[in-house]
C-alpha positions as CSV (number, residue, x, y, z in Angstrom):
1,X,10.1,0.7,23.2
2,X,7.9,3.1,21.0
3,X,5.4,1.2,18.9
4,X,5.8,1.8,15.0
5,X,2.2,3.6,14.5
6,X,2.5,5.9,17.6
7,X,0.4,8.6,17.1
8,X,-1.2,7.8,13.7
9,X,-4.6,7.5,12.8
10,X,-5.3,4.8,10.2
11,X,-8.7,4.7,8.1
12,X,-9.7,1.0,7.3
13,X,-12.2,0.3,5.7
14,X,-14.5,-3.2,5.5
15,X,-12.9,-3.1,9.1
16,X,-15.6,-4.6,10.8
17,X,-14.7,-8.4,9.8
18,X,-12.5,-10.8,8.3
19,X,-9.2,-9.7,7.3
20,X,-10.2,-5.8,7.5
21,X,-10.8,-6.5,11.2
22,X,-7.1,-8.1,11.2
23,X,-5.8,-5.2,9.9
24,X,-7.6,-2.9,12.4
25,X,-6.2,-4.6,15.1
26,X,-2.4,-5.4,13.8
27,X,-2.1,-1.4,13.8
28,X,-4.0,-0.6,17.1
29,X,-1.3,-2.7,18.6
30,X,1.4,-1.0,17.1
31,X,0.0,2.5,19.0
32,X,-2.4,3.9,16.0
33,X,-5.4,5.3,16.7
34,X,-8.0,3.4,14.6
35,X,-11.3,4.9,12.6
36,X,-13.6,1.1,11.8
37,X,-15.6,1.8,8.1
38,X,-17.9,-0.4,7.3
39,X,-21.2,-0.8,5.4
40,X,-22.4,-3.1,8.4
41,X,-21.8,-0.3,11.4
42,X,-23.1,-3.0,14.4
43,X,-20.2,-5.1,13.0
44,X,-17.9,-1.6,13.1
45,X,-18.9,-0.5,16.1
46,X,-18.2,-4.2,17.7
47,X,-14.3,-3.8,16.4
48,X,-14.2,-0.3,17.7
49,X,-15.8,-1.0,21.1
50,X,-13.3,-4.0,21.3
51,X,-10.3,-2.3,20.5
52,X,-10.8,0.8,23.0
53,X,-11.4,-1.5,25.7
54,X,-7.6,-2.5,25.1
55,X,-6.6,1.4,25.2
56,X,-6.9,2.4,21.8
57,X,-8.7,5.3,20.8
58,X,-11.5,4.0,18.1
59,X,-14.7,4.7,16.9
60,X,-17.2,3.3,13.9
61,X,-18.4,4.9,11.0
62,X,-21.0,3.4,8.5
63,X,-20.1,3.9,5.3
64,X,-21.4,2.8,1.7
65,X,-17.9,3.1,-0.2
66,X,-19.9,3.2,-3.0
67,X,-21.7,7.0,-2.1
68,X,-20.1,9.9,-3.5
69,X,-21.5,11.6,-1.1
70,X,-21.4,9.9,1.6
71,X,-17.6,9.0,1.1
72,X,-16.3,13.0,1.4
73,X,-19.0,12.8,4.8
74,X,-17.5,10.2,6.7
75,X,-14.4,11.1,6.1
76,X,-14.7,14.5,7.3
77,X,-15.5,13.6,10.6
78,X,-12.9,10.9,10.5
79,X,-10.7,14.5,10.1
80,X,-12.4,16.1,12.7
81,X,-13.0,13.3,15.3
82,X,-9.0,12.5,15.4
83,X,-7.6,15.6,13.8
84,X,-5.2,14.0,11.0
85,X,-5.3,10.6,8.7
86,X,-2.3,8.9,8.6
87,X,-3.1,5.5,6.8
88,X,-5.7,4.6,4.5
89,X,-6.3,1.0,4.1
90,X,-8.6,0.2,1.2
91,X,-9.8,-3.0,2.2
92,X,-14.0,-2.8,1.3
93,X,-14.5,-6.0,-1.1
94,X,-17.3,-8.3,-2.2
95,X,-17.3,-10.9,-4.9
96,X,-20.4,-12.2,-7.2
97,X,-18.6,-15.3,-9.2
98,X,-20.2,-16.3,-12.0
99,X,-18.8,-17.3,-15.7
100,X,-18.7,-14.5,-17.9
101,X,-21.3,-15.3,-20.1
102,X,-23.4,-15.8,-17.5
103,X,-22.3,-12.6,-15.3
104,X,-25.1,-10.2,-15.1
105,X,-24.3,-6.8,-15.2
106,X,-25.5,-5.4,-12.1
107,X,-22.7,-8.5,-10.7
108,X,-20.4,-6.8,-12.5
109,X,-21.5,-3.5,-11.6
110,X,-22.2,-3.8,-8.1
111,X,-18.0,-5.5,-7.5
112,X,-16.5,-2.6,-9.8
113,X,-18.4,-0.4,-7.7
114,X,-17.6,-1.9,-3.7
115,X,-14.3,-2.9,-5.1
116,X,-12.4,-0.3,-7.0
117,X,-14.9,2.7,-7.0
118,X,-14.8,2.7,-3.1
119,X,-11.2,2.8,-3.0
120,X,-11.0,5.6,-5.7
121,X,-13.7,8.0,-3.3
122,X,-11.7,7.2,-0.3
123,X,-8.6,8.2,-1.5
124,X,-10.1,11.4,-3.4
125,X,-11.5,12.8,-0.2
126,X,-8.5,11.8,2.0
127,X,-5.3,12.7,-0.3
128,X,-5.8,16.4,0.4
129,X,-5.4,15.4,4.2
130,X,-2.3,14.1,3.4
131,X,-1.4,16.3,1.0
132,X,-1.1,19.5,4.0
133,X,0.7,17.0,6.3
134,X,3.1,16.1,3.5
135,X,2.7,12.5,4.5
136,X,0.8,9.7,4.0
137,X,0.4,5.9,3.5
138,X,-2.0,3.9,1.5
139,X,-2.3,0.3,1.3
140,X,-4.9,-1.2,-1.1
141,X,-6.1,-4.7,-0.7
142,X,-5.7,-6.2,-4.1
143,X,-5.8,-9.6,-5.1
144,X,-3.4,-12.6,-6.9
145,X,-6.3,-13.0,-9.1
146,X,-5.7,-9.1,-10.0
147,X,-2.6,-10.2,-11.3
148,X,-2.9,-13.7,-13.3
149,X,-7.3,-13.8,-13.5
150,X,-9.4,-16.2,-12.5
151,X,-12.3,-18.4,-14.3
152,X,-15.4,-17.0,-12.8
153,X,-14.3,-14.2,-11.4
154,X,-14.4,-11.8,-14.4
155,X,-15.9,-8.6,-12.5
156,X,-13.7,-9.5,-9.0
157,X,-10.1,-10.1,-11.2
158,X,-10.9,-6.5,-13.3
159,X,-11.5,-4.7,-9.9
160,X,-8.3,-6.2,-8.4
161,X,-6.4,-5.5,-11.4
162,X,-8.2,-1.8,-11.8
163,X,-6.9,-0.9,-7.9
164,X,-3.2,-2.3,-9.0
165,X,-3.4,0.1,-11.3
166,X,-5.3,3.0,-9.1
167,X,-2.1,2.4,-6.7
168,X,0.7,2.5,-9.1
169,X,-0.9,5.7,-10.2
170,X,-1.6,7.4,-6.9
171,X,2.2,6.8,-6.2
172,X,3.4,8.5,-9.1
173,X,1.4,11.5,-8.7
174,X,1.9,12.4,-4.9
175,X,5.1,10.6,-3.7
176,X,6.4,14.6,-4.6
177,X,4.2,15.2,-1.5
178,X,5.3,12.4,1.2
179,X,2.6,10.2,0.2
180,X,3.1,6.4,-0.6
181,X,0.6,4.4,-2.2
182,X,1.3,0.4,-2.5
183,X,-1.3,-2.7,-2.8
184,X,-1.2,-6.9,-1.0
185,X,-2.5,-9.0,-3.3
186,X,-4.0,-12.1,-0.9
187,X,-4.1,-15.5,-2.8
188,X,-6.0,-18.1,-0.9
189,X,-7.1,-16.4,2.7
190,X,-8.8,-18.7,5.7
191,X,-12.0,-16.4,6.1
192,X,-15.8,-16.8,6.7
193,X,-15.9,-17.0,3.1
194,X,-13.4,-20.3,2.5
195,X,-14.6,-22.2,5.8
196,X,-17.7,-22.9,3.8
197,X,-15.2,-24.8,1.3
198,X,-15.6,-28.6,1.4
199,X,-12.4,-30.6,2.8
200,X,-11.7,-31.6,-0.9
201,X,-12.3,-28.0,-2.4
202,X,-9.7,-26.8,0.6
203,X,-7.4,-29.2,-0.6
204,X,-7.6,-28.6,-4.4
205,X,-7.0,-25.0,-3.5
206,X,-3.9,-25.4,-1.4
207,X,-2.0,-28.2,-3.2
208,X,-0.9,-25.2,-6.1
209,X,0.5,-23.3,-3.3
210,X,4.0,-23.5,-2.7
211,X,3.6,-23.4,1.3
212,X,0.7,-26.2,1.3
213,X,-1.7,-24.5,3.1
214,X,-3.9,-21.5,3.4
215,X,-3.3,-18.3,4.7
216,X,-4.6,-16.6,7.8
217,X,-6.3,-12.6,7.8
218,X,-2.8,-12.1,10.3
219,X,-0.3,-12.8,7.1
220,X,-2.1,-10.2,5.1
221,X,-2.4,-8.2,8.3
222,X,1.8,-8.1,9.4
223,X,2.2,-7.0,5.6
224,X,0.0,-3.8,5.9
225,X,1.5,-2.9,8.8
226,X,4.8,-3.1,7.2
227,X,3.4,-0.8,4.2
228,X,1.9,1.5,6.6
229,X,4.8,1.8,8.8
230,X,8.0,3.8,8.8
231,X,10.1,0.3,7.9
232,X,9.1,1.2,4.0
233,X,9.6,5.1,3.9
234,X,11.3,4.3,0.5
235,X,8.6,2.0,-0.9
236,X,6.1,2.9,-3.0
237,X,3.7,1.6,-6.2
238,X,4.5,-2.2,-5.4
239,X,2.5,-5.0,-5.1
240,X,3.0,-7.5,-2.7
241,X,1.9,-11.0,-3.2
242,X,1.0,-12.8,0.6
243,X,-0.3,-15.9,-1.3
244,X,2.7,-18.5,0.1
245,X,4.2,-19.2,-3.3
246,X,0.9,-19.6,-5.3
247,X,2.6,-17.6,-8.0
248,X,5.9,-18.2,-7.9
């Protein structure tokens, strides 16, 4: 049976953890060839090394999404190390909570920066690539808190909501050209992040969600491949919610 990513080469980027590692991996095994971006390139290189040990071809690139320069770089020998991109997966994020009156503005700076300003130089450099194949997928890793806010998360929720918008944008202007941008907005995610949640914070989190319980990087994971994959050649500008009924 012929995988659903045979012969692709997705770009993910934060790949080197957490739910961008997921996502790595969930295409890998459905036959793409995988190019790890991360700021952290040990943690990159780890993901690659792993997942070409399992037959897939792989390799790390450090990247600061942030660079302007840097960006168009690594993403030229993405082009030239595997030939084509296939998928972008704009998954780079941090988050600096604070209250809004008490946010500083390098916090807010430095999320609108790693957030939304790394997926807007990633797609820049790589849309031309797609644009000569007359194909393309990108999936952007949004946020539920993109779509409703979030008390303390003032800089995080704008840079959420800022990529919703990047998205529905990016579809209009180059679905003429086989390309198909859409977003996943997470809700409440088991990561490194939420396993240093008290028992009680855990619980206060998932008794609003309609499924009673968190989800894993793997939920978020399936639905990027879906987006990425040939199952939604007629989808494009949406955002899907993998929260389990947090916002129902």
């Amino acid at each position: 049976m012929n995988k659903l990513l045979e012969g692709k080469v997705a770009v993910v980027t934060g790949g080197g953890r957490g739910i961008g590692e997921a996502i790595a991996r969930k295409l890998a095994g459905e036959g793409a060839s995988i190019a790890v971006c991360d700021v952290m390139l040990e943690n990159a290189r780890q993901v690659a090394e792993s997942l070409t040990q399992t037959g897939t071809k792989a390799a790390a690139y450090a990247v600061d999404v942030t660079d302007g320069k840097q960006v168009p770089e690594v993403c030229g020998k993405i082009v030239a190390d595997f030939g084509r991109v296939d998928i972008l997966v704009n998954n780079a994020g941090i988050t600096r909570d604070n209250l809004l009156m008490r946010m500083s503005e390098a916090e807010w700076d430095l999320v609108l920066n790693v957030n939304l300003k790394g997926a807007f130089l990633f797609t820049k450099a790589l849309v031309p690539v797609m644009m000569k194949q007359r194909s393309g997928a990108i999936v952007n890793i949004a946020s539920i808190v993109g779509v409703r806010g979030n008390a303390g998360q003032a800089n995080y929720s704008a840079s959420k909501a800022g990529m919703i918008g990047l998205t529905k944008t990016v579809a209009k202007e180059y679905g003429k050209r086989g390309i198909r941008a859409n977003a996943v907005a997470p809700g409440f995610i088991q990561t490194a992040m939420t396993d240093k949640l008290t028992d009680a914070q855990k619980k206060m989190q998932t008794d609003f969600i309609g499924l009673q319980r968190m989800g894993q990087p793997e939920d978020v994971a399936n639905t990027v491949l879906y987006l990425a994959s040939d199952l939604s050649s007629y989808v494009t500008g949406q955002v899907i919610g993998v929260d389990g009924g947090l916002i129902i």
